[in-house]
N, C-alpha and C positions, 0 to 999 in steps of 0.2 A: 380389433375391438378398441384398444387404447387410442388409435387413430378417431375412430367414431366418434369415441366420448371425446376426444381432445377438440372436436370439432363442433360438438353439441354445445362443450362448457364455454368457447367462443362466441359462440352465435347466440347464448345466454347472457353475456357480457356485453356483447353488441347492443341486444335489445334492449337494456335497462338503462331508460334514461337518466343522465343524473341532474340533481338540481342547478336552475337557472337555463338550462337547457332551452332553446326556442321553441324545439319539437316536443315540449312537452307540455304537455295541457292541463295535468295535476295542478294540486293549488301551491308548488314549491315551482313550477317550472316558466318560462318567460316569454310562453304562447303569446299571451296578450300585448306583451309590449312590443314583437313583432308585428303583430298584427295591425298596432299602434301607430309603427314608425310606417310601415306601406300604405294606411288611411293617408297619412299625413303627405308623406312625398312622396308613393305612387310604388307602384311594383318593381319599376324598374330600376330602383336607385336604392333600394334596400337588398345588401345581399349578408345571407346568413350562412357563414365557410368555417370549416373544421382546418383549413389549411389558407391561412394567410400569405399570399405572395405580393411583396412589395413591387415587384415587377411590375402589375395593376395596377395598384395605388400612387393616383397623383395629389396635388398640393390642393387640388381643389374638394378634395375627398375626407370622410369622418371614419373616425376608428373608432365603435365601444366595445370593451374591454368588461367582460361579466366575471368577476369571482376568478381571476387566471390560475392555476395548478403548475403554473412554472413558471420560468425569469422569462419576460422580453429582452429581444436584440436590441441593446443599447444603441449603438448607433443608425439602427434605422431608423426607429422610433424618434431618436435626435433628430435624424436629416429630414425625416415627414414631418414634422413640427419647423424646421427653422427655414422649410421650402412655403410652408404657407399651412401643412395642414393638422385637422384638429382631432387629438385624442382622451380620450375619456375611460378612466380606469376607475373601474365600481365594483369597490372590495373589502370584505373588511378583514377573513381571517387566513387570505389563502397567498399566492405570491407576486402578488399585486405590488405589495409594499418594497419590494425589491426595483420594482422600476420608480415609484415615488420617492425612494431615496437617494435616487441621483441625482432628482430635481430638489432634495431638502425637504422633503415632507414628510414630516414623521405622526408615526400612530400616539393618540392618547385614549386615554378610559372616557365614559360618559360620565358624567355626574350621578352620584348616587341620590339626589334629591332635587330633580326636573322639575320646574315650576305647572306642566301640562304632561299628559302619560295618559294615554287609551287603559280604561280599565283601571287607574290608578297602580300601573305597574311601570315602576322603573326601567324595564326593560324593554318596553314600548312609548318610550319618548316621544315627545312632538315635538319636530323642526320648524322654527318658523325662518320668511328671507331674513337676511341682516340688509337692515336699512340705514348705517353709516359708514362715513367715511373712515380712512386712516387717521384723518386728525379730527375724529369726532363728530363732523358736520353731517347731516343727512342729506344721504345721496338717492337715486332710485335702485327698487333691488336691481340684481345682477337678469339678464332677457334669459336665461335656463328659468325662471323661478315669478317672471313677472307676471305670471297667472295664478301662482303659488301663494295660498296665504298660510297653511298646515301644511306639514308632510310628517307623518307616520314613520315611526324607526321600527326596526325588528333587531334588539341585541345587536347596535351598532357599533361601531367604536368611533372614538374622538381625530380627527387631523389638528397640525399644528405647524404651520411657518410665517416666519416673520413677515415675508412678501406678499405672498400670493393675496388675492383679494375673496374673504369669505364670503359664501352664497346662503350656505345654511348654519342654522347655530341652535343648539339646545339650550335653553337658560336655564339656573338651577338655584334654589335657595342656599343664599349664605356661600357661595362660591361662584365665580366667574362664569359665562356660558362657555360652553364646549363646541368648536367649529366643528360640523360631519358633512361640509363641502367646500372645495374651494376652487378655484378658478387665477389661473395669469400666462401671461403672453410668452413664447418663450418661439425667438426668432419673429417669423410674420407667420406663424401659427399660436394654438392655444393648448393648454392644458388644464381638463377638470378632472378632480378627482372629487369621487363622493363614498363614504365609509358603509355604507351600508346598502349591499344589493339584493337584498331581502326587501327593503324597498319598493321595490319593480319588479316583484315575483308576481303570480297571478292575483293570488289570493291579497294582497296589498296595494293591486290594482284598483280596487272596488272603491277606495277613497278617493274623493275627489281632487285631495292636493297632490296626491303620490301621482295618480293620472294625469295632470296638467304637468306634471314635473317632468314624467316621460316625452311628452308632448313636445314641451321647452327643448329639451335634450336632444330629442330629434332632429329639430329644424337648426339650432345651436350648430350642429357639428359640420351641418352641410349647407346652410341658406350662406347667401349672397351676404357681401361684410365690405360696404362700400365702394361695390362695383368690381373688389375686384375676384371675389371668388363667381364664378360661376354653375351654382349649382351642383354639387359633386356626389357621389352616391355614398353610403352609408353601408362601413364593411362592420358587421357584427359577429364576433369570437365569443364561446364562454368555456368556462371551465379547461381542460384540457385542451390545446392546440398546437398547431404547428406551426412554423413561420419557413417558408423559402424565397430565392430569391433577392433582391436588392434595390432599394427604391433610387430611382432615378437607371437602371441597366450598370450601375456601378460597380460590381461584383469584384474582389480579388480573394486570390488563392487564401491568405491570414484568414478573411473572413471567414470562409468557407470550413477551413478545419476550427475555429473559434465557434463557428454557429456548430460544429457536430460536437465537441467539448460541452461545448451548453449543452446541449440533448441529453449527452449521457450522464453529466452531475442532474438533469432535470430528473433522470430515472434513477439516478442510487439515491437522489435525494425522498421522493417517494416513497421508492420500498424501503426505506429505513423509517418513514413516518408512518409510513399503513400496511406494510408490507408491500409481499409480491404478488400482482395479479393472480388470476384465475388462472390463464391460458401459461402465463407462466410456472405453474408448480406442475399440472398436466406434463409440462415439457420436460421438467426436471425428471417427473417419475418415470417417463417414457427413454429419456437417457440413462435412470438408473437401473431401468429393466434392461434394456440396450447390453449397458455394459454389464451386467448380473452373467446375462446367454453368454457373452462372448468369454467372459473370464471361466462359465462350465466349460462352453466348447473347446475352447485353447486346455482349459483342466484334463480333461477328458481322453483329449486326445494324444496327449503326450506320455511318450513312451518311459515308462523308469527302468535303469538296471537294475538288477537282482544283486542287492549288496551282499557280499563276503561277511560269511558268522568271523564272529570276533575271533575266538578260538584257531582258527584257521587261516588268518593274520599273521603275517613275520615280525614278530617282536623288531621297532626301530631299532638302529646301532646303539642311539645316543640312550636308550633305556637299557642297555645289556649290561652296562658296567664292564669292569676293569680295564686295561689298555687302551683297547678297540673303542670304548664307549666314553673314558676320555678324552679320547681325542676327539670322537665325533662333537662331544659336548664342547671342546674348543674352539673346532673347526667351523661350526654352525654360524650362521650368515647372524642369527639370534643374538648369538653371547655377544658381550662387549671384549671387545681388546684388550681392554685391560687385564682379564682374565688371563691372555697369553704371558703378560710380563708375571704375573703371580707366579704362574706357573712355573717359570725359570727364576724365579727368587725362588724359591720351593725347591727345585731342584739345585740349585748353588747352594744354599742351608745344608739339604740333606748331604752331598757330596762331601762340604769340607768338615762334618759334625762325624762320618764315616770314615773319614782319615785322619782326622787328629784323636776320631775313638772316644769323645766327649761330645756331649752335647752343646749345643751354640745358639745361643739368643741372635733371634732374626732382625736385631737392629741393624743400621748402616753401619756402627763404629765396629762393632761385634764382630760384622762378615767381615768387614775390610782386616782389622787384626787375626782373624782367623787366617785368612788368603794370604799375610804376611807369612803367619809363622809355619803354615804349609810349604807353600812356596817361593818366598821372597817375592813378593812385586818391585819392581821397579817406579820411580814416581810417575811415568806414563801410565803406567797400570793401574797407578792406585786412585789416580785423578778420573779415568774413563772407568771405571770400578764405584768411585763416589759419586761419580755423573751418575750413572747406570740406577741405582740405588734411589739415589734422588726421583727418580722417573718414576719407579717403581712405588715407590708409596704414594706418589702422588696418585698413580692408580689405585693401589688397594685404598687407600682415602674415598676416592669417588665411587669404586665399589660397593664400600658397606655404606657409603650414607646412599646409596641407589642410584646416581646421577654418574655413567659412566663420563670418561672423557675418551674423545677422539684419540685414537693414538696412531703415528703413521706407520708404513710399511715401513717405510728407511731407521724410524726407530726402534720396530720391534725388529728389525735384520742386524743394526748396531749391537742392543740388549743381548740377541743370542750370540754373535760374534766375541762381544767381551766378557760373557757367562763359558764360553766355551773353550778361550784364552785361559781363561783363572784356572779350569778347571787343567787342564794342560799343565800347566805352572805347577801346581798344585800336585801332580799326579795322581789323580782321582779321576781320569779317564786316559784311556790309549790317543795317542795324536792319532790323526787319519794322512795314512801315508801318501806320497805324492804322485799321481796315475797322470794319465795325459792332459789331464788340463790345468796341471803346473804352469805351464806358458799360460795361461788366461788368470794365472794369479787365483784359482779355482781348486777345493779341497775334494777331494776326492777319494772314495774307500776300494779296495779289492776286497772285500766280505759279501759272501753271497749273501743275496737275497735272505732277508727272515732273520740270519743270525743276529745274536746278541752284538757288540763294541767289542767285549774281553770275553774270554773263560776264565778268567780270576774272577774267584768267588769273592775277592774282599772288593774288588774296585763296582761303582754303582752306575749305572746305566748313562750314556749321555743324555742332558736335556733337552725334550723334543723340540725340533725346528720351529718357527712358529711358519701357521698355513697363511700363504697370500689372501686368500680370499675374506680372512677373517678382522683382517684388517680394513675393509672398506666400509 
């Protein structure tokens, strides 16, 4: 069914012509001027295409251009013009102005007070020829217009360049006239532009100047121009179009991705000023039902396991507490490293605070004189002892402000090595006696498994190793 309608709301869009259209015979569409241009030079030389291929189009050929809905290809449009031949862009509010501004043509407003206006409305102006020269002298009008004595505006707008040579002009009280045609050479082709193609809609047919005007326009694009055009047909585009192709069989690759680049700014640029088609929201809704089934089906179909009640859960190590669950809290890939060197500060405090039987402030000077009066250090000792220390705060430093620091393996193996020397020195643990791997320079215990370091109740536990992994 979304197929159906996607296909109904198409063929709905299809049918509805839009304005300036040839095929449309309303009093907004541009039957007659069709109808016009084939009286005038014959069926066979008027062709009216949704799809402009330069390929066909030779020098001797006319291009008019109704109202465009998107940029022309710069450089074809160039090359058709400076090979011989003549185009015509008749637009006032749509994207017309984008190919007239490569040639320097720019849009201005009409005069808000026209000296002549059908109905006495400003916005139905009367154009009449301009009959002088650049330097003032009177010249004959321009042959677009030499039948022309009125031509009717419909909410035109003004052109304006220095160059070109004006065809038509609106005069106005107490302000300059306003040019809304113009005409000039450009290579050994021509270029007209005229601001209003309401103009040469049906219903603005019915005048006699606007009629003679079309007329002009016709023969203009395609009659002979001193022997040496011969005759050329008459390609007429409006509104929406396309262009393929290359004039002259020119064709390369740049172009090729440059004309598809154009295409697709032609259509964001659209749906960002009117939206998006018909046939395109159809599409969307039919992708968002699309993927609606698939995200059920795939839902639906996937199997879930039966999670384990909470209760029924083995409490993690690192939540158990005491021994086991500090160390897990150590060990954990999580904790920062720094946490290990605490730890063995912590434990060196408690050790030498148990042996001297007073308590010991956990500064650097404090331990270090405490490990003195314990067990004489040596100046080696007391040097790798202040080193050690030093390290250590720098840790608990980057702990409480949150910002651990890196610490290596080799310095937390150093840290326990010289926490476990003091404490030796000290006697506040049993040495571990020498077993086979004396030769590897290697400490080594004969205490089974599980037991405590000592059974002396006064001496305190050694300070745990720190784990490799915690370190990374």
């Amino acid at each position: 069914m979304i197929c159906a309608a996607l296909g109904i709301g198409l063929a709905s869009v299809d049918a509805h012509a839009a304005a300036f259209d040839v095929a449309d015979t309303t009093w907004e569409g541009c039957s007659e001027l069709y109808g016009l241009a084939v009286n005038e030079l014959g069926d066979g030389r008027v062709k009216a295409v949704a799809v402009l291929d330069w390929n066909e189009v030779t020098p001797n050929d006319g291009v008019l251009v109704l109202h465009p809905l998107q940029s022309m290809d710069p450089e074809e449009t160039a090359a058709f013009m400076k090979a011989g031949g003549r185009l015509a862009i008749v637009d006032d509010y749509g994207r017309g102005e984008e190919t007239l501004r490569r040639f320097h043509i720019e849009r201005t407003s009409l005069p808000s007070r026209p000296v002549a206006a059908l109905r006495n409305n400003p916005q139905l102006a009367i154009a009449e020829p301009v009959l002088t020269g650049d330097k003032g002298q009177l010249t004959g009008p321009h042959p677009v217009v030499a039948s022309v004595q009125q031509f009717v505006t419909n909410h035109a707008t003004g052109l304006r360049h220095p160059n070109l040579s004006p065809v038509l002009e609106v005069r106005a009280v107490g302000e300059p006239p306003t040019i809304v045609a113009v005409a000039g050479q450009v290579g050994k082709g021509r270029l007209f532009a005229l601001s209003d193609p309401s103009g040469l809609m049906n219903q603005m047919l019915r005048y006699p100047g606007n009629r003679s005007f079309a007329v002009g326009l016709s023969h203009y694009l395609v009659d002979e121009d001193g022997g040496e055009r011969q005759g050329g047909r008459l390609f007429i585009v409006a509104n929406r179009f396309s262009e393929e192709g290359s004039f002259g069989g020119k064709s390369t690759l740049r172009k090729d991705i440059e004309g598809q680049l154009r295409s697709i700014g032609d259509a964001l640029a659209e749906a960002r000023q009117s939206g998006l088609p018909t046939w395109a929201h159809w599409l969307l809704a039919l992708l968002a039902v699309l993927g609606v089934a698939a995200w059920v089906a795939r839902a639906a179909g996937r199997p879930y396991k039966s999670p384990q009640p909470r209760f029924a859960r083995p409490v993690p190590l690192v939540a158990q507490g005491g021994v086991a669950g500090r160390f897990a809290l150590l060990s954990a890939p999580s904790s920062p490293p720094g946490l290990l060197l605490l730890e063995l500060k912590s434990a060196l405090v408690e050790a030498l605070s148990h042996k001297l039987n007073a308590p010991l402030d956990p500064s650097a000077d404090a331990v270090i004189s405490a490990a003195e009066r314990a067990g004489g250090l040596d100046e080696r000792g007391r040097s790798a002892l202040k080193e050690v220390l030093a390290v250590m705060q720098r840790a608990e430093a980057s702990v409480v402000a949150g910002k651990p620091v890196r610490v290596p393996r080799a310095a937390l193996r150093h840290a326990a090595a010289v926490v476990r020397d003091v404490l030796e020195k000290a006697g506040a643990i049993t040495p571990e006696p020498l077993g086979h791997g004396a030769a590897n320079g290697e400490k080594t215990s004969d205490r089974p498994a599980g037991t405590s370091p000592t059974s002396d109740p006064s001496r305190t536990p050694s300070p745990p190793a720190p784990a490799e992994e915690s370190a990374t």
